[in-house]
C-alpha positions in Angstrom: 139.0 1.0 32.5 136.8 1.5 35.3 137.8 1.5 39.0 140.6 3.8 40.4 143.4 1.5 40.2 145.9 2.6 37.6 146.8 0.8 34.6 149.9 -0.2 34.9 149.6 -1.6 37.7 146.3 -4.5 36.9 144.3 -4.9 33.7 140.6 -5.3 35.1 138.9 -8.6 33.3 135.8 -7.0 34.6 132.4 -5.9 32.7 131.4 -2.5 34.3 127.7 -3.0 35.3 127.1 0.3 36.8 124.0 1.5 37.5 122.5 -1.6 36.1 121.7 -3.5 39.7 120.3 -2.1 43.1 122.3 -2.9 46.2 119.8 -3.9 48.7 119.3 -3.9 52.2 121.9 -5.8 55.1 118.5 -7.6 56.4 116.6 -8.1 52.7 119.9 -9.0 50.9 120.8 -11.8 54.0 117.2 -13.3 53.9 117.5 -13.9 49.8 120.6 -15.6 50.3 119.3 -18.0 52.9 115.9 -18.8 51.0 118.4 -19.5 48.3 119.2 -16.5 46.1 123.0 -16.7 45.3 124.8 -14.0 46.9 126.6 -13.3 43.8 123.8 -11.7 41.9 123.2 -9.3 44.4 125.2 -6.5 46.1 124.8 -4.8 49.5 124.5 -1.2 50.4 128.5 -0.9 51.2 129.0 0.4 55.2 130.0 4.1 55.0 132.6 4.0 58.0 132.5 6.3 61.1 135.0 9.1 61.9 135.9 6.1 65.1 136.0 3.2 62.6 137.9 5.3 60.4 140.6 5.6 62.7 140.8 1.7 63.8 141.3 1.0 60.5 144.0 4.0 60.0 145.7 2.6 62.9 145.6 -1.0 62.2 147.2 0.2 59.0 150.1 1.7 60.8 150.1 -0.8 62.9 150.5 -3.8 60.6 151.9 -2.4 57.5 156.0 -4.1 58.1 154.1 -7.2 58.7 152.2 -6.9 55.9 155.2 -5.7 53.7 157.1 -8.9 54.8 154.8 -10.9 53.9 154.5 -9.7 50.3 158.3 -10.1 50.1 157.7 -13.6 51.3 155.9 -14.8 48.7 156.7 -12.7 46.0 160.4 -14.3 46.8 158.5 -17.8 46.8 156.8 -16.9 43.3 160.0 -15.6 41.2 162.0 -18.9 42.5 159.1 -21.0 41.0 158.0 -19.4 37.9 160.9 -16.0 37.2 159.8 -13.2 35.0 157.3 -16.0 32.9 155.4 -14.9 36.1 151.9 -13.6 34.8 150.3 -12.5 38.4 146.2 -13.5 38.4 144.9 -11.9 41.4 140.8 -12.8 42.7 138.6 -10.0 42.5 138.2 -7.6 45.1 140.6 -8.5 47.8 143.0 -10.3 45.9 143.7 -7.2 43.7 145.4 -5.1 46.1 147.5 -8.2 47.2 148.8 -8.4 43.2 149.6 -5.2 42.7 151.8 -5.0 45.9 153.8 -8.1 44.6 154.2 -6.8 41.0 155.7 -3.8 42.6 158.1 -6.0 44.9 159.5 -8.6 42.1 159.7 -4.9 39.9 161.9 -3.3 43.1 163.7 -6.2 44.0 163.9 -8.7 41.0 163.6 -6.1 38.2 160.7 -8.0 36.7 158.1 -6.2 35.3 155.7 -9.2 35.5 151.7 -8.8 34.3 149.0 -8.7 36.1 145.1 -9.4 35.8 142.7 -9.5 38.4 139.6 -11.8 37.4 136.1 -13.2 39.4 136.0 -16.3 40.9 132.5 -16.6 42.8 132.0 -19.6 45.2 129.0 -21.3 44.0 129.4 -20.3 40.1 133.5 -21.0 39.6 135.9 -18.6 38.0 135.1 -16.5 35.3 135.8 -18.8 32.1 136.0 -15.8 29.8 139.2 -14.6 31.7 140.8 -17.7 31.5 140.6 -17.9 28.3 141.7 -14.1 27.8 144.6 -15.3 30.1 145.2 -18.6 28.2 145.6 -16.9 25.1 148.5 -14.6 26.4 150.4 -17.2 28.8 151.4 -20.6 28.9 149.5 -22.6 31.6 152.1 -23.0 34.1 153.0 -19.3 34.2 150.0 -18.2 35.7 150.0 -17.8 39.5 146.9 -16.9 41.5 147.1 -14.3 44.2 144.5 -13.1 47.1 144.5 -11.6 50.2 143.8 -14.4 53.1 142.3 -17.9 53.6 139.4 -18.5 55.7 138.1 -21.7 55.7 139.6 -22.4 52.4 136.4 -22.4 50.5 137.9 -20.5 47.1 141.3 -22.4 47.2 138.5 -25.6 46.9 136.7 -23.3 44.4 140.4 -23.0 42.3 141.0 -27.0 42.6 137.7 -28.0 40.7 137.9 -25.2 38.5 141.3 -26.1 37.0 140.2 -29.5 36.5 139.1 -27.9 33.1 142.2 -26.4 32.4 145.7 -28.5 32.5 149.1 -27.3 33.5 147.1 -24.4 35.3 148.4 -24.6 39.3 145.2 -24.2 41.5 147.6 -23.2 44.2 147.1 -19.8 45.9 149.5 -16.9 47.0 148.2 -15.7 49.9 149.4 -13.1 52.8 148.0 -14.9 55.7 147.4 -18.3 55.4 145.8 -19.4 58.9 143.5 -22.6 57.6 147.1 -23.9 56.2 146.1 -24.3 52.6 147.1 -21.9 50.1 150.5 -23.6 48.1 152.5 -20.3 49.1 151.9 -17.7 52.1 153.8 -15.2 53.9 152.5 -15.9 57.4 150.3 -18.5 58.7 149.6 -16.2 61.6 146.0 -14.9 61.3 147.2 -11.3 60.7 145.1 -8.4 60.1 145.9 -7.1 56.2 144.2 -3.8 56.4 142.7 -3.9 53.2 139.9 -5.8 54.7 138.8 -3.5 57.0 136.9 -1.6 54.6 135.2 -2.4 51.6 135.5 -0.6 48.2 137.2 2.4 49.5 140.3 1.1 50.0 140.0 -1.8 46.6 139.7 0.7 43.7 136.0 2.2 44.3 135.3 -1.7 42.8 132.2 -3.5 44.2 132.6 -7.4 45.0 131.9 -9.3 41.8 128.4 -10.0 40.3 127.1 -13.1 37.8 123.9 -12.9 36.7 122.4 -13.8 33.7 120.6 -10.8 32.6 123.8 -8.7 32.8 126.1 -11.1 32.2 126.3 -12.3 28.3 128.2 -15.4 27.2 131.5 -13.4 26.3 131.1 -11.1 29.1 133.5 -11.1 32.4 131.7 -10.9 35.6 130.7 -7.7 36.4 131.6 -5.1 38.6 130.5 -1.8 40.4 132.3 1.5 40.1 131.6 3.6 42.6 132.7 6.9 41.2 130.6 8.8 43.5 133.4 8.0 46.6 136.4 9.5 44.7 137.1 12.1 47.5 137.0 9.0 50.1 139.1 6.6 48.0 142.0 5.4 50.5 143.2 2.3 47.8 147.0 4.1 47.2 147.2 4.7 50.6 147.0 1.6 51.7 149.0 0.6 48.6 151.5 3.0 49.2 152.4 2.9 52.7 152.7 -0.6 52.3 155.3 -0.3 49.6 157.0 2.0 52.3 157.9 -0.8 54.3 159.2 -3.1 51.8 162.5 -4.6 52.6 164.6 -6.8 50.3 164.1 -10.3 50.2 165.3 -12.8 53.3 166.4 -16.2 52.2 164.0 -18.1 55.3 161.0 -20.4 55.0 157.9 -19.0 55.6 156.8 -19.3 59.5 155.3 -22.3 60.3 151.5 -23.0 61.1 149.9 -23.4 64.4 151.2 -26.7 66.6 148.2 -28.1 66.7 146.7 -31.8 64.8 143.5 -30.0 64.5 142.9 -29.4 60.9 141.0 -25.7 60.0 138.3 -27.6 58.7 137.7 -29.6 62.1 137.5 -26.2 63.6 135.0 -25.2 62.0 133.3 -28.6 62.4 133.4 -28.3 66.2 132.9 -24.3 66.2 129.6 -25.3 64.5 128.7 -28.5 66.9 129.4 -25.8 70.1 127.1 -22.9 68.4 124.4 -25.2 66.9 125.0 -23.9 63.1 123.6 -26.2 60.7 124.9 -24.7 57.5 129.4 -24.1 57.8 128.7 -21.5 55.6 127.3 -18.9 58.5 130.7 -19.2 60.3 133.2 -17.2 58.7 136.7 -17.8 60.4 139.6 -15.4 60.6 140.2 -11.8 60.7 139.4 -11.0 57.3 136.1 -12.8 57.2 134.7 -11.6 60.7 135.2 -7.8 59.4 133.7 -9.2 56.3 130.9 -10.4 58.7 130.5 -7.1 60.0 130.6 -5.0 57.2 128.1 -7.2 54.7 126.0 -9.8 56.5 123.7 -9.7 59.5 126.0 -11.0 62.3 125.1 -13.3 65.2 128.3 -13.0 67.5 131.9 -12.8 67.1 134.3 -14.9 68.2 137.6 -13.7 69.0 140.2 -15.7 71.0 140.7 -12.4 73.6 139.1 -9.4 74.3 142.2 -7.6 75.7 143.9 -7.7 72.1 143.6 -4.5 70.7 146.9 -4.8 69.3 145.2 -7.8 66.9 141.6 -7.3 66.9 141.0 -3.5 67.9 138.7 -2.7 64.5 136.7 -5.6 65.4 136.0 -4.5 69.2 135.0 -0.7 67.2 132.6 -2.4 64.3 130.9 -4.6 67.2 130.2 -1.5 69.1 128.9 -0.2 66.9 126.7 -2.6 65.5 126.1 -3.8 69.1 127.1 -7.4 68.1 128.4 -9.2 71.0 131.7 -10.3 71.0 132.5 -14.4 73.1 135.9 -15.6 73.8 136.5 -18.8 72.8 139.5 -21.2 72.3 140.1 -20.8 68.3 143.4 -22.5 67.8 143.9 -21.4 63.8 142.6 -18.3 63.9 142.0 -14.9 66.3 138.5 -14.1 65.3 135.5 -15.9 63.8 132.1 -14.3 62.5 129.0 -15.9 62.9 126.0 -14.8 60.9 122.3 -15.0 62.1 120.3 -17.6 60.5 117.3 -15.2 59.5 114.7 -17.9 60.4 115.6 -17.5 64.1 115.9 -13.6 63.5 
């Protein structure tokens, strides 16, 4: 098994395609994808964080690790009540993964359940990784598996999951999520846009694991998607940490309802719809709403402006002030309703 994660707690239904693609460029990589290259056969030079970006993240990992704990006991509580230990936990590749192990540990602490746990690709554009269903389907009934990630956006992978198990009944498309701000995902902790600090940095703190790659010259009809190992960042690897600390905080299990989403009739989706009237995007897929996908903004794509719904929130958005900085992105307050941040990347023919 490649990848730092440990073995007991996620079996990896991942090809390792090390040294076998060329991350490119922020600037080259973002062109290709708008002339219509799909971003999933490429990979990006990963951001090697400074000593100051190092510590937002280390203290928005302090900061939000009971938060993020109580989530996890949220909807691992939501999971065992649907599905027991039949649970087989199928977390989205790269983000996701971290999210699974931390509720495999919390149904094992607090349910005794020692409940499996595979992480598999699901790329928006190409679908989910058929050769890992059908690894899964071999090993578990249908209605036992339960898929796991990190956040929702703008909801484009839980749309991903619905057409994808059209092709395979008695499989539930609904997500478990942490933060659930575009109200979607079928169980959440939180539907406040929340900063899980596992997105702050890329593959440093998700197993040394690159974000999943399909393409067809690496990629052989009974291979999984592939995968990067980056062994080479072994002394930097901060995945346990995060995992750990988290873990820390776990508390056991509150019989209450998740919290409610925001009071508002404006759907996510029209959000995005007016965010993209207001700023003049043509394509929705250049604005990437909440927390999670503005640092993803940041880290991997060539970034236009960030929205963020304060600039006096360091409490909420103090990692996203440091990356701007330091990318010298500007940052525009504007109403969002569902969400704290939003990320909007350049369109490289105005560039």
């Amino acid at each position: 098994m490649f990848g730092s994660y440990r073995r007991d707690d996620v079996t990896l239904l991942l090809k390792d395609i090390t040294g076998q693609i060329e991350p490119l460029g922020t600037q080259a990589r973002e062109r290709k994808i708008q002339n219509g290259t799909p971003y999933y056969e490429m990979l990006p030079i990963e951001y090697e964080p400074t000593p100051a970006y190092l510590h937002a993240y280390q203290d928005a990992l302090a900061r939000y690790a009971g938060i993020t704990a109580e989530a996890v006991g949220c909807v691992a509580r939501q999971i065992w009540e649907q599905k027991r230990d039949r649970t087989a936990l199928v977390s989205l590749a790269r983000a996701g993964t971290p999210v699974g192990i931390l509720i495999k540990r919390y149904l094992k602490t607090y349910y005794r359940a020692d409940v499996t746990h595979a992480s598999v690709s699901i790329i928006r554009g190409r679908g989910i990784d058929e050769n890992a269903m059908a690894w899964l389907l071999e090993r578990h009934a249908p209605e036992d598996l339960q898929f796991v990630d990190g956040w929702t956006g703008k909801g484009a992978i839980q749309g991903q999951l619905q057409q994808a198990m059209q092709a395979y009944p008695g499989v539930s498309p609904g997500l478990a999520v942490l933060s659930d701000p575009a109200c979607l995902a079928e169980k959440w902790g939180t539907r406040e846009d929340f900063l899980i600090a596992s997105s702050c940095l890329n593959s440093v703190v998700s197993g040394l694991l690159s974000r999943t790659v399909y393409r067809p010259d690496l990629i052989g009809p009974q291979d999984f998607h592939g995968a990067v190992f980056y062994d080479q960042w072994q002394d930097r690897d901060l995945t346990y940490q995060f995992i750990d600390q988290i873990e820390a905080h776990f508390r056991p299990p509150r019989q209450t309802p998740p919290p409610p989403g925001p009071q508002t009739d404006r759907t996510a989706a029209e959000e995005v719809t007016q965010i993209c009237r207001v700023f003049g995007v043509r394509d929705r897929n250049l604005v990437k709403p909440s927390i999670g996908e503005a640092t993803r903004v940041l880290l991997r794509r060539m970034p236009w402006k960030i929205l963020v719904h304060s600039l006096d929130d360091e409490a909420h958005l103090g990692h996203l002030y440091q990356l701007a900085r330091e990318k010298q992105v500007p940052l525009e307050v504007y109403p969002l309703v569902h969400y704290r941040a939003c990320g909007l990347i350049r369109e490289m023919a105005d560039a």
